[in-house]
N, C-alpha and C positions, 0 to 999 in steps of 0.2 A: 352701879358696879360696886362690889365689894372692897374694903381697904385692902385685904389680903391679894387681891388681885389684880393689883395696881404694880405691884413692887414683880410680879410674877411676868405680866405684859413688859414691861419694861425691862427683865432681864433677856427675853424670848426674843425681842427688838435688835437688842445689842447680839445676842448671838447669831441670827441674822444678819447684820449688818459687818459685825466681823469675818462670816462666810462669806458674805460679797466682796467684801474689800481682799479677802488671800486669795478666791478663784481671779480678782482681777490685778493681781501683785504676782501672779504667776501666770498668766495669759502674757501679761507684758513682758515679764523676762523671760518667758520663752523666744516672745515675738523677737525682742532684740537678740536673741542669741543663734535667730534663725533663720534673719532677713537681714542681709547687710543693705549701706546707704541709699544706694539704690533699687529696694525693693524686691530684689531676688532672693529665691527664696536658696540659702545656703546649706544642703542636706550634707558638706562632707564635715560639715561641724560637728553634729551627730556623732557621738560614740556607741559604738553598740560593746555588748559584755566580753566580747573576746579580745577585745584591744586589750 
C-alpha cells in the first residue's frame, strides 16, 4: 500500500463511522420520542405540518 493512501483510508473510515453513529443517534431519538415506558407505540406525539 501506498503512503498516500493510508491517510485517505483512514479518513473514508471515520466518515463511515460518523454516518453510523448519526443514523444511530437518530433511530434512538426517534424511538424514545415515539414509544413511551411501556413500549407503545405513541403516534399522537407526532406532529404533522398543519398544527
Amino acid at each position: 500500500m501506498e503512503k498516500p493512501a493510508v491517510p485517505q483510508i483512514l479518513i473514508m473510515f471515520i466518515i463511515a463511522a460518523d454516518t453510523g453513529f448519526g443514523a444511530l443517534i437518530v433511530v434512538w431519538t426517534v424511538a424514545r420520542r415515539l414509544f413511551d415506558d411501556r413500549h407503545r407505540l405513541r403516534l399522537d406525539r407526532l406532529k404533522t405540518s398543519a398544527q
